[in-house]
C-alpha positions as CSV (number, residue, x, y, z in Angstrom):
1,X,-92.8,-45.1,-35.3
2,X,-89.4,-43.9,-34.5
3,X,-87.3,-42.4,-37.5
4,X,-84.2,-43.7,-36.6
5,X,-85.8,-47.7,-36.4
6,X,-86.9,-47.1,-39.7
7,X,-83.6,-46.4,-40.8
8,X,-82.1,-49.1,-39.4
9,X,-84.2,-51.6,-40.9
10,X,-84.3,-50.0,-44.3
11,X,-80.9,-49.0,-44.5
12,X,-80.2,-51.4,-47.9
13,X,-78.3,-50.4,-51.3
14,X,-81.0,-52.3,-52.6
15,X,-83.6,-50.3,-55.0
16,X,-86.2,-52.2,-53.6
17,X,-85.5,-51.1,-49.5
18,X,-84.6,-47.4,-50.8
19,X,-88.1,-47.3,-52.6
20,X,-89.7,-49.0,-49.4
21,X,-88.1,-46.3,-47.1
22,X,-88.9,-43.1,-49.3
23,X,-92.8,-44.2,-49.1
24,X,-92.4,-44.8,-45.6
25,X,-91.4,-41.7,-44.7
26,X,-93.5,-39.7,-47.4
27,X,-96.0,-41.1,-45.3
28,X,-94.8,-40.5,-41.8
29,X,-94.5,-36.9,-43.0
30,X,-97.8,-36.4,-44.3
31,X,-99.2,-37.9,-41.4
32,X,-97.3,-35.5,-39.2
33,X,-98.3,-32.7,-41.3
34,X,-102.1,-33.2,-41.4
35,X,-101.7,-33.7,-37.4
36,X,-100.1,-31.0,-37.4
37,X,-101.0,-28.4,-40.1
38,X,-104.4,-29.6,-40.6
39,X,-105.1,-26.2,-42.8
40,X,-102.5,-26.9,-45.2
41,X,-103.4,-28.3,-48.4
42,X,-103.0,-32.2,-48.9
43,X,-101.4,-31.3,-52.6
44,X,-99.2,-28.7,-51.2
45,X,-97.8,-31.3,-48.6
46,X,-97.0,-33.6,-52.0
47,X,-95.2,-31.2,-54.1
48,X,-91.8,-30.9,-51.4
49,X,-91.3,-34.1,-50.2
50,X,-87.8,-33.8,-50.1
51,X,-87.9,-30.3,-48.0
52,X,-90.9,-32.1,-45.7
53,X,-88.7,-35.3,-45.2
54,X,-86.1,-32.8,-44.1
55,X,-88.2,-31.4,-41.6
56,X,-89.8,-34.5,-40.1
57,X,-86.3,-36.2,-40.1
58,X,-85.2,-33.4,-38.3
59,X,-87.6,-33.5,-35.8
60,X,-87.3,-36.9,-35.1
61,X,-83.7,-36.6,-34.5
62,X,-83.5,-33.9,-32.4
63,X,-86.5,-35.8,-30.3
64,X,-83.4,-37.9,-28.6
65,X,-81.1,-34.8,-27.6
66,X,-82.0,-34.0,-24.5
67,X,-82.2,-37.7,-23.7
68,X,-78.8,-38.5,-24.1
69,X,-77.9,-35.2,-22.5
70,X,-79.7,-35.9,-19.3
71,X,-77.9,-39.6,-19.2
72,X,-74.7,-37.9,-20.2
73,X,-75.0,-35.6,-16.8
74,X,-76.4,-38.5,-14.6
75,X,-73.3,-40.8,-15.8
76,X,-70.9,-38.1,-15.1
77,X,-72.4,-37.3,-11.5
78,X,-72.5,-41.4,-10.9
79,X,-69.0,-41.9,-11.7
80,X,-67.5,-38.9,-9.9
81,X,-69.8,-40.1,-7.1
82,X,-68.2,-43.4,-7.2
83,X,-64.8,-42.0,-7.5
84,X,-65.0,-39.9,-4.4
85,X,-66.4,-43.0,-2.3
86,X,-63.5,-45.2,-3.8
87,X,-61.1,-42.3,-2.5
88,X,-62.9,-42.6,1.2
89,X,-62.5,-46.4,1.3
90,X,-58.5,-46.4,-0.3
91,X,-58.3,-44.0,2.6
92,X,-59.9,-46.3,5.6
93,X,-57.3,-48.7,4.0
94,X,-61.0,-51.3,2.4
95,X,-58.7,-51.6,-0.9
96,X,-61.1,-54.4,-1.8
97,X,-64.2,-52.4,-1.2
98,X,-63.0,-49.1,-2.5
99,X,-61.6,-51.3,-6.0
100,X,-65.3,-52.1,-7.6
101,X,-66.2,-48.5,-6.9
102,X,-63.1,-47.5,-9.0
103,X,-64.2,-49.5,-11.5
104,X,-67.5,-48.3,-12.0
105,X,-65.7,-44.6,-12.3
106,X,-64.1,-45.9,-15.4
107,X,-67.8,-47.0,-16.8
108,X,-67.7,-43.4,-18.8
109,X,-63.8,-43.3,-20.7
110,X,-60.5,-42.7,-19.5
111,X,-59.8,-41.1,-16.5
112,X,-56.2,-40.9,-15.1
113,X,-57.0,-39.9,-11.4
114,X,-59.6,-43.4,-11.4
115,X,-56.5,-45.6,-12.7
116,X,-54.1,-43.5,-10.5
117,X,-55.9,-44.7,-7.6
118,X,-56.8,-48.3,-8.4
119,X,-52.9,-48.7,-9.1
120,X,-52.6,-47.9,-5.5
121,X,-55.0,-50.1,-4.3
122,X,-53.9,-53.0,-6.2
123,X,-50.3,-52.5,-4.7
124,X,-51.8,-52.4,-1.5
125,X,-53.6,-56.0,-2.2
126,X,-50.1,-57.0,-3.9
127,X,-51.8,-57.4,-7.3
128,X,-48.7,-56.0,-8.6
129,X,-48.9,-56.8,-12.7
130,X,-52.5,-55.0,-12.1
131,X,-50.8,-52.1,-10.6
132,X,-48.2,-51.8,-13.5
133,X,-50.8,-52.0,-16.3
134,X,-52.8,-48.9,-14.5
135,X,-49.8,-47.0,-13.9
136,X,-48.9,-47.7,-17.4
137,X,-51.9,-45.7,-19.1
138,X,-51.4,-42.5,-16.6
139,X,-47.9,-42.5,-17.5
140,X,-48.7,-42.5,-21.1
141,X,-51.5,-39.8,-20.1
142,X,-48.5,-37.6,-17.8
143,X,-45.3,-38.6,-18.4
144,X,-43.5,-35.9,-16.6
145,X,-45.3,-36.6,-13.7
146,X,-41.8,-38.4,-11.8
147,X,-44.1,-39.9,-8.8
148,X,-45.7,-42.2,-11.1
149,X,-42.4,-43.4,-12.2
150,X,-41.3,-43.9,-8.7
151,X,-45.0,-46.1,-7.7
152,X,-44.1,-47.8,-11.0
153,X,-41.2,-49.1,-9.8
154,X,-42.2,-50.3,-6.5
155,X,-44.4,-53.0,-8.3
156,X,-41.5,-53.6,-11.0
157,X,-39.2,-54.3,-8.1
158,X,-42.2,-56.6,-6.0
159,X,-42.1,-59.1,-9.3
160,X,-38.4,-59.0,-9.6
161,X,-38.1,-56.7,-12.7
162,X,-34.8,-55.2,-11.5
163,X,-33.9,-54.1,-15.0
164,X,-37.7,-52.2,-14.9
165,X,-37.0,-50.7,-11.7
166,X,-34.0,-49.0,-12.7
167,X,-35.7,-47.4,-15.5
168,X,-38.4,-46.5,-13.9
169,X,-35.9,-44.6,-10.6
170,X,-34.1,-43.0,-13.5
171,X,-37.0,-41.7,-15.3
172,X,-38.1,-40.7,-11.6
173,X,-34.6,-38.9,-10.8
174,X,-34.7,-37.4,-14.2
175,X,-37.9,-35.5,-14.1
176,X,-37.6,-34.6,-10.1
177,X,-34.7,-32.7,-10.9
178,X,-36.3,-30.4,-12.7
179,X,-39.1,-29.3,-10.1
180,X,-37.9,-26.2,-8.3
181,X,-38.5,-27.8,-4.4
182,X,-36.2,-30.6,-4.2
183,X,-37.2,-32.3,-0.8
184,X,-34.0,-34.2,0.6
185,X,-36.8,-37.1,1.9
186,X,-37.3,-38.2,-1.5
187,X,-34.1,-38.0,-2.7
188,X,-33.2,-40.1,0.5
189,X,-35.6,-42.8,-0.7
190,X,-34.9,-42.9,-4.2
191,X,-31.2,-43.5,-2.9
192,X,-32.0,-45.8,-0.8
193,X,-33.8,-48.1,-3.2
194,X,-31.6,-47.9,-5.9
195,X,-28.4,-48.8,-2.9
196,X,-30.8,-51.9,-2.2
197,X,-31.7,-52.8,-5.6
198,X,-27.4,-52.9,-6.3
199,X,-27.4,-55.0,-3.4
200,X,-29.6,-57.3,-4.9
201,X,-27.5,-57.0,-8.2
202,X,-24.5,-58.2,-6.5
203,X,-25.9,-61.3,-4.8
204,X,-27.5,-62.7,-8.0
205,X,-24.6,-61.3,-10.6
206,X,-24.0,-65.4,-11.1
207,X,-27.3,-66.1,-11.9
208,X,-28.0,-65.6,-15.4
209,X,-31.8,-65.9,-15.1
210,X,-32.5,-62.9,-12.2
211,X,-31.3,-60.2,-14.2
212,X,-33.1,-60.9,-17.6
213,X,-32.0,-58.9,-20.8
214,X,-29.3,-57.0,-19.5
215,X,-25.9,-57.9,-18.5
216,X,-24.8,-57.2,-14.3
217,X,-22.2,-54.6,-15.8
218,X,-25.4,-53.0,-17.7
219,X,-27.5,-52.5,-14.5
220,X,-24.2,-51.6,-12.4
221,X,-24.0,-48.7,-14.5
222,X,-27.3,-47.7,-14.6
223,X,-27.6,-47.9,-10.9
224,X,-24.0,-45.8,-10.4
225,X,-25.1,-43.1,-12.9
226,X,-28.6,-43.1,-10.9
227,X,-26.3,-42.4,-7.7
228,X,-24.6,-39.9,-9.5
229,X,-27.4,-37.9,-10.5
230,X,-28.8,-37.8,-7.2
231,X,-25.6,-36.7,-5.7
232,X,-25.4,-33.8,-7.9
233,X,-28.9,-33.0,-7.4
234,X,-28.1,-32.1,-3.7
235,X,-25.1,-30.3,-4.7
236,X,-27.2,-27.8,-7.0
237,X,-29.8,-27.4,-4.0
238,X,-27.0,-26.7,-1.5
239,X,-25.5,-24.1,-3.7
240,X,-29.3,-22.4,-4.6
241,X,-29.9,-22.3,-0.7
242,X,-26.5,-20.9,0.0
243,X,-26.5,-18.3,-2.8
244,X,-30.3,-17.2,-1.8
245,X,-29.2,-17.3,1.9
246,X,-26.8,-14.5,1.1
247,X,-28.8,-12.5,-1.3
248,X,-31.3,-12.0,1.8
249,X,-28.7,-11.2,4.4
């Protein structure tokens, strides 16, 4: 009989189940013993039964170690498995297909690379409030990580969360700035998106509802001091290029 079942069902503050137990397993361990130890005397077995419960508990225990190791493994090679076959299908561009594969990766805990990727699918399938919640957790796992920001805010602006968009660009804008390669591509696109999303502001500055929480002069600024940031961002590449341009001639 396992150990641990006896536990389980024994496991009482009542005087009654405590007695119950404590015969139960004097008598699993003298079993064990005369199995075991059939030299040793029967009297000798009776006069420890704390320090032979010890050891037959023990045992018992350690019995279901490399069990839980061995499933441990084969879960961890099963969802890395899946993972790199929901990377092959998000890559063939089956977002549906590659999705419950993805999910299985998450069978074992957290993972940020596994919600990374399913964010990315579920933009792709335009299941943007999905999208948001995933990119949500790897934020809160990396949040100086200013590409998740920027994916962010492509779902923010798909359900019309202008207010969440600009947050999200600034939050981008503020941590790019910081890497030492600034590519002039991605400046370009945060630019352009924040241009667009000002755009957008303007046409619907009458309309109380499409720009919920914040007033139209709120955003403006936001998006200006976005702008601004991105304008002095190129200034301080131009003048690193120029000054390390002359310290190699």
């Amino acid at each position: 009989m396992d150990l641990l079942l006896v536990n389980e069902v024994f496991d009482s503050s009542s005087t009654f189940f405590l007695t119950q137990k404590q015969l139960l397993i004097n008598c699993i361990s003298k079993i064990y013993l005369s199995l075991t130890f059939p030299h040793l005397n029967t009297d000798l077995q009776s006069e420890q039964p704390d320090h032979l419960n010890f050891i037959i508990m023990k045992w018992f225990v350690n019995l279901g170690f490399p069990f839980k190791n061995k499933v441990a493994v084969q879960n961890l090679e099963q969802d890395t498995a899946d993972l790199e076959k929901g990377k092959e299908l998000y890559l063939s561009s089956q977002f549906s297909e590659a999705l419950s594969y993805l999910d299985n990766a998450l069978n074992s805990g957290f993972n940020s690379t596994v919600y990374e990727l399913r964010a990315k699918c579920f933009q792709q399938l335009n299941y943007h409030y999905k999208a948001i919640d995933d990119f949500d957790k790897v934020i809160e796992d990396n949040p100086l990580e200013f590409s998740y920001y920027y994916s962010r805010a492509v779902s923010k602006n798909a359900v019309s969360d202008i207010t969440g968009q600009i947050e999200d660009l600034q939050n981008c804008i503020y941590y790019y700035k910081k890497n030492k390669n600034i590519e002039s591509r991605i400046l370009q696109n945060l630019e352009t998106d924040l241009i667009t999303a000002g755009n957008y502001i303007e046409s619907v500055k009458n309309t109380i509802t499409s720009v919920p929480n914040n007033s139209y002069l709120e955003i403006k600024n936001l998006i200006n001091e976005c702008l601004l940031q991105i304008k002095r961002i190129r200034l301080r590449t131009r003048r690193f290029k120029t000054q390390r341009f002359k310290s190699i001639s």
